[in-house]
C-alpha positions in Angstrom: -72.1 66.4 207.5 -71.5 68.7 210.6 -72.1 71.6 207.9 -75.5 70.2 207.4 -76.5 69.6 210.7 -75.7 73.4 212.2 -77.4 75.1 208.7 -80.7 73.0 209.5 -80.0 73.8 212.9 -79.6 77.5 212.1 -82.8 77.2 209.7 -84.7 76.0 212.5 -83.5 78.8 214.9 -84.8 81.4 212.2 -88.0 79.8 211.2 -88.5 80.0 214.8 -87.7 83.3 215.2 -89.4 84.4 211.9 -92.5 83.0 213.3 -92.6 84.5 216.6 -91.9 88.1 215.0 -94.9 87.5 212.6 -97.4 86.3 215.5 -96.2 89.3 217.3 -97.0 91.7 214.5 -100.1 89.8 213.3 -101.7 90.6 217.0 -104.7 92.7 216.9 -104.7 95.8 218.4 -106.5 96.2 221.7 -109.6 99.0 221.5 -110.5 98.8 225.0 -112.6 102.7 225.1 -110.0 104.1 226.8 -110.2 100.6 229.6 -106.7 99.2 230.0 -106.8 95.5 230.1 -103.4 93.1 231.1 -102.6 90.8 228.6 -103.6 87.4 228.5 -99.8 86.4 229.3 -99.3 88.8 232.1 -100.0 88.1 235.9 -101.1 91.1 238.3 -98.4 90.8 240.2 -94.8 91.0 238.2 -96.6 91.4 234.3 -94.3 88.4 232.9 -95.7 85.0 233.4 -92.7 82.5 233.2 -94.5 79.8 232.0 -95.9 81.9 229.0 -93.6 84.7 228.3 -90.1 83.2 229.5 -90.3 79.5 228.9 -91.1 79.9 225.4 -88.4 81.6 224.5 -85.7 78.6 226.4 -88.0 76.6 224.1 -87.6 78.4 221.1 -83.5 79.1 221.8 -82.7 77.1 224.3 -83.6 74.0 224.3 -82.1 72.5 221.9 -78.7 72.4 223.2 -79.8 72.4 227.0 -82.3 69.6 228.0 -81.6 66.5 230.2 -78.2 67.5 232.0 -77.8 69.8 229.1 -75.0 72.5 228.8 -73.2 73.4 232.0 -75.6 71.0 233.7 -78.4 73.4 232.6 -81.3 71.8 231.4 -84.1 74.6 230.2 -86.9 72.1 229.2 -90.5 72.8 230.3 -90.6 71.7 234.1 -87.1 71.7 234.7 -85.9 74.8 233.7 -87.0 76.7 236.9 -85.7 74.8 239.5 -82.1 74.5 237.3 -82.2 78.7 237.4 -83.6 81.0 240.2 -81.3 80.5 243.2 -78.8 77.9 242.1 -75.2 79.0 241.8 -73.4 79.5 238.0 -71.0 77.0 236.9 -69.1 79.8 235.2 -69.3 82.2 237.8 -68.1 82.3 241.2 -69.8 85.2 242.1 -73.2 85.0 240.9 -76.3 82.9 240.7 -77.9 81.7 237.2 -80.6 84.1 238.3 -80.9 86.3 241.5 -85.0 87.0 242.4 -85.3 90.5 242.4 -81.6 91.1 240.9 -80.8 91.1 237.3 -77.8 92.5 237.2 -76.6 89.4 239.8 -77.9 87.4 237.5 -75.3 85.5 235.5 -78.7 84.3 232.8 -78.5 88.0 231.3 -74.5 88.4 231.3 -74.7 85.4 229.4 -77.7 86.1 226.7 -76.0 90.1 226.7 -72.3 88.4 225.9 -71.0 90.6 228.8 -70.3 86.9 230.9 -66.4 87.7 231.2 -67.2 91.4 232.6 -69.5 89.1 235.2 -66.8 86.9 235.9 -67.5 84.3 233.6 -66.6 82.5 230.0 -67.6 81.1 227.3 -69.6 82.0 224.4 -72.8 84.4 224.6 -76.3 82.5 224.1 -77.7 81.5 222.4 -74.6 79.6 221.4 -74.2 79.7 217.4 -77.1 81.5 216.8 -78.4 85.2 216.7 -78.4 86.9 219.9 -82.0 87.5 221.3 -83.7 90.2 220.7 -83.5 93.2 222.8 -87.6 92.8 223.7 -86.6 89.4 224.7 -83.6 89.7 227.0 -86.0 93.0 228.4 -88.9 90.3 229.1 -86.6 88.1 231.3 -85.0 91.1 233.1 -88.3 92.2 233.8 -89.2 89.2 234.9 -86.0 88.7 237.2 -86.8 92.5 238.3 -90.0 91.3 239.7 -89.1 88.5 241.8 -89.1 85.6 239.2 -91.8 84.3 240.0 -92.8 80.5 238.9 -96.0 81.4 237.5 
């Protein structure tokens, strides 16, 4: 039964992720005249939004293990998952913060999604947890996003 439940789980994950590659490469290309434009998930400010860019992918990855108290008292559901990261000290790691404004590599969020979490003085597993690893796009979208300030926008 166990076997059953983590291969739908792991179907899931990949539908998921199979989705999201195709909606990426299904999206027209921009013919501005030679106008650059922002995309409609961008702000001015940093380029990532976190509610558009960032908390989709916790949704899509995420989630599923970490809601309510979720893993490590992590819970990345929509309207929680904010408050549970930026500035709150790692339950793993003595030295760092789940994520550091401003400082991704302080931010023990991308030692853990890069499986480099012991080399950041931390354990466990790299996330997602019995899954792929993200994509490199994806863990560059959240570093960006740290980069800028991680902003709750």
């Amino acid at each position: 039964m166990n076997v059953q439940k983590n291969g739908a789980r792991f179907l899931l994950i990949m539908l998921a992720t199979m989705l999201t590659m195709l909606a990426l490469l299904a999206a027209p290309a921009c013919s501005s005249g030679g106008k650059t434009s922002t995309p409609a998930t961008s702000t001015p400010s940093s380029g990532v939004s976190y509610s558009k860019d960032i908390q989709p992918i916790f949704n899509n990855y995420c989630v599923v293990c970490h809601q309510g108290a979720g893993q490590a008292g992590l819970g990345l559901e929509p309207n929680v998952s904010y408050s549970k990261l930026v500035g709150v000290p790692s339950t793993q790691s003595s030295t760092e913060l789940r994520v550091k404004a401003g400082a991704p590599d302080q931010s023990y969020l991308l030692a853990k999604l890069r499986g480099t979490q012991v080399q950041a003085g931390g354990g466990g597993t790299q996330m997602p947890q019995g899954a792929a690893p993200l994509s490199q796009a994806q863990i560059s979208l959240i570093q960006q996003w740290i980069s800028a300030g991680a902003a709750n926008n």
